[in-house]
C-alpha positions as CSV (number, residue, x, y, z in Angstrom):
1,X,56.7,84.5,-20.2
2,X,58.3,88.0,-19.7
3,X,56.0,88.9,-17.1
4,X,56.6,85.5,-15.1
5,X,60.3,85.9,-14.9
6,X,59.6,89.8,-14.0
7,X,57.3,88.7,-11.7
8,X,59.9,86.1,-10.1
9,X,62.8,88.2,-9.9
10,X,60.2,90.6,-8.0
11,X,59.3,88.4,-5.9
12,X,62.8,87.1,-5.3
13,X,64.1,90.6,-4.7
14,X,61.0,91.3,-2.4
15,X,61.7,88.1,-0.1
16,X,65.5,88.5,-0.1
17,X,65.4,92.5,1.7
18,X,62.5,91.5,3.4
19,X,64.5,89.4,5.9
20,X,64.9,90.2,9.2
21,X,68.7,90.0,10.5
22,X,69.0,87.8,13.0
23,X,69.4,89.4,16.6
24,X,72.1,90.3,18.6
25,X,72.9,87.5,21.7
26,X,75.2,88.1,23.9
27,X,77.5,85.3,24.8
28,X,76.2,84.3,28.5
29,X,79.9,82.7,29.0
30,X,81.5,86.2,28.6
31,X,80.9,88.6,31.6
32,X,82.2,92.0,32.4
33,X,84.8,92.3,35.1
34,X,82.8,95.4,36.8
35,X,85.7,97.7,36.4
36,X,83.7,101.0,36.3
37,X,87.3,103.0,35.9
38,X,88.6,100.6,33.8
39,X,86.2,101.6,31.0
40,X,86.1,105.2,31.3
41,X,86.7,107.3,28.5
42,X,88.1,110.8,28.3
43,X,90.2,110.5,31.6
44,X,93.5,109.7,32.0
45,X,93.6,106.7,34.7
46,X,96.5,105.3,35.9
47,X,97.1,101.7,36.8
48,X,99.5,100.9,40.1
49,X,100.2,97.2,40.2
50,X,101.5,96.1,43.9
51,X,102.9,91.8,43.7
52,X,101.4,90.4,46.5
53,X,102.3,86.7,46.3
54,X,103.2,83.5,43.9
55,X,101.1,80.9,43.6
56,X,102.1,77.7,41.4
57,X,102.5,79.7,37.9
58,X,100.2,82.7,39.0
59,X,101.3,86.2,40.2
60,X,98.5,87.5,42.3
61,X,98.8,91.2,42.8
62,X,96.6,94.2,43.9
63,X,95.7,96.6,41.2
64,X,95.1,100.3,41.9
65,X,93.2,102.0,39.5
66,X,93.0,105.7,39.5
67,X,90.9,108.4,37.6
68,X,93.5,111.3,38.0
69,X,90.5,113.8,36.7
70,X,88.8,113.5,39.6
71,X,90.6,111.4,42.1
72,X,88.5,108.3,42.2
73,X,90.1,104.7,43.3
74,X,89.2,101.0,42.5
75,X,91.1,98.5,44.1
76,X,91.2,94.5,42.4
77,X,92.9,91.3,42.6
78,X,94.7,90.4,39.9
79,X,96.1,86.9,38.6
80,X,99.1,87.3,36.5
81,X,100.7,84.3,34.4
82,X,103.5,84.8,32.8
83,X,105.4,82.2,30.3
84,X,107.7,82.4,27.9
85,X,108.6,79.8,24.4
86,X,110.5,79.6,22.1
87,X,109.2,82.3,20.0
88,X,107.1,83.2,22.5
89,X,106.5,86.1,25.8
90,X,103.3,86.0,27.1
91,X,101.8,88.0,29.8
92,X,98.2,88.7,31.1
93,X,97.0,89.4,33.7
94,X,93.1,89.1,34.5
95,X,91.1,90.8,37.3
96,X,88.7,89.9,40.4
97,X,86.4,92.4,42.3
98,X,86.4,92.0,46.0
99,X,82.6,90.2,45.9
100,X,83.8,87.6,43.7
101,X,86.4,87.7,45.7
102,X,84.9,86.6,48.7
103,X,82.5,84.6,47.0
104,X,86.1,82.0,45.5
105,X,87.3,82.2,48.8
106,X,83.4,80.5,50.0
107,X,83.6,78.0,47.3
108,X,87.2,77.0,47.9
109,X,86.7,76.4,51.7
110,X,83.4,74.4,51.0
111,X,86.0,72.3,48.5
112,X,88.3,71.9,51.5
113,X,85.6,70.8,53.9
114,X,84.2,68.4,51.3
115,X,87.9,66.9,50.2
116,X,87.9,66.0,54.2
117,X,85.2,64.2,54.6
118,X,84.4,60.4,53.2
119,X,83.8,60.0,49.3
120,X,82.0,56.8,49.0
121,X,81.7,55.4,45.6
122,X,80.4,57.9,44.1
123,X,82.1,60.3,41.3
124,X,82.7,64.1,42.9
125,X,83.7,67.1,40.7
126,X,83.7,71.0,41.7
127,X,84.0,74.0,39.7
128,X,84.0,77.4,40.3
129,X,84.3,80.2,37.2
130,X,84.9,83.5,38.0
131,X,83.6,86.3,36.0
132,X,86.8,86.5,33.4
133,X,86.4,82.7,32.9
134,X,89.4,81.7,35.3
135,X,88.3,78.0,36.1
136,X,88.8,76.7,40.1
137,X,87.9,72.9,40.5
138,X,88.6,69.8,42.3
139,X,87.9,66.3,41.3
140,X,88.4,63.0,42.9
141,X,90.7,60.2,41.3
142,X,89.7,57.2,42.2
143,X,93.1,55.5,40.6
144,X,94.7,57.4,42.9
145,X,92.5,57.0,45.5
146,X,93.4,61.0,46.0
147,X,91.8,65.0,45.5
148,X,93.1,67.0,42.3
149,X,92.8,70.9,42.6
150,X,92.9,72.9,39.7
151,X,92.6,75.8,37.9
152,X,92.6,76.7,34.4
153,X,93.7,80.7,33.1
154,X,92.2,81.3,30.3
155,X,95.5,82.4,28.0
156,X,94.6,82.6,24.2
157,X,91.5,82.5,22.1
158,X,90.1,79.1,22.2
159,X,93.2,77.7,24.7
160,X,93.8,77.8,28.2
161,X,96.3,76.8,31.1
162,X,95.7,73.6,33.3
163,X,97.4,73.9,36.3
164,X,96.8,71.4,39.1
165,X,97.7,71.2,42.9
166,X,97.4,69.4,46.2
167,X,95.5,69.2,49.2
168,X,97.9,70.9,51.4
169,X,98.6,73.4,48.5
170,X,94.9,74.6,48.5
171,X,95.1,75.5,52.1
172,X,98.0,77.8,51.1
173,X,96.0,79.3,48.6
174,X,92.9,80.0,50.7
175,X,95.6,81.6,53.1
176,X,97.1,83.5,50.3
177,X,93.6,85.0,49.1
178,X,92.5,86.0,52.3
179,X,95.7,87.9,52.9
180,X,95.1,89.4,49.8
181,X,91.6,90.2,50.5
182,X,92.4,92.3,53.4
183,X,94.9,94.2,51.5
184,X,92.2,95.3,48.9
């Protein structure tokens, strides 16, 4: 009997260590803003932020990032939202690369173009998620026979901002973020 409970408890132990720990995976929703000084270490980097316009509840600034040990310079967008509670200040702010950039300011005129033309009777949604999971949409509402814009800043773990706006408000934002484009 003693040498089938030793022989168990062997066994046991052998199959418990003998499991391999799961791997590592990488969430595919969380992606790197590309900020190559940003994550530098052993440098002292300073951080100039220039406001460059309002939109809705959104600060959208340039951002000048500088490696003072050996003069290098990245320029970004940033979107800055800013609100305040009760027992609450919050502010973050949350960068954009000129690629992606350009590559928002693509989507949201294809969104313009496509909010112009007929519907039908057929549902229409658009999205567009930048790389630090700032959401950019349209849908249609039928009810209100009428276009939606939105966007959604990510502000807290697990909760984000819905903001939404009109037609005529996107075309200011497409203007805003090509102004801002030529200033990065």
């Amino acid at each position: 009997m003693k040498k089938i409970i030793s022989l168990l408890i062997l066994y046991f132990g052998i199959y418990t260590t003998a499991q391999n720990s799961p791997p590592l995976v990488k969430n595919p929703l969380v992606k790197s803003s590309g900020l190559k000084i940003k994550s530098r270490e052993g440098a002292l980097l300073e951080k100039e932020t220039l406001n460059i316009s309002k939109f809705k509840n959104l600060n959208i600034q340039k951002i000048i990032s500088k490696d003072l040990s050996n003069d290098s310079e990245e320029n970004s967008l940033g979107f800055m939202m800013e609100y305040e509670t009760y027992d609450r200040i919050s502010k973050k702010t949350l960068t954009v690369q000129k690629t992606e950039l350009q590559q928002l300011l693509e989507a949201l005129e294809i969104i313009e173009k496509k909010q112009n033309s007929k519907v039908g009777n057929s549902k229409k949604k658009y999205k567009f998620v930048l790389a630090n999971n700032i959401e950019i949409g349209a849908i249609y509402k039928e009810s209100l026979k009428m276009w939606i814009n939105y966007f959604i800043f990510p502000t807290e773990f697990y909760s984000h901002s819905v903001n939404e706006f009109s037609k005529d408000e996107l075309k200011e934002l497409i203007r805003i973020l090509k102004s801002a484009e030529k200033e990065l």
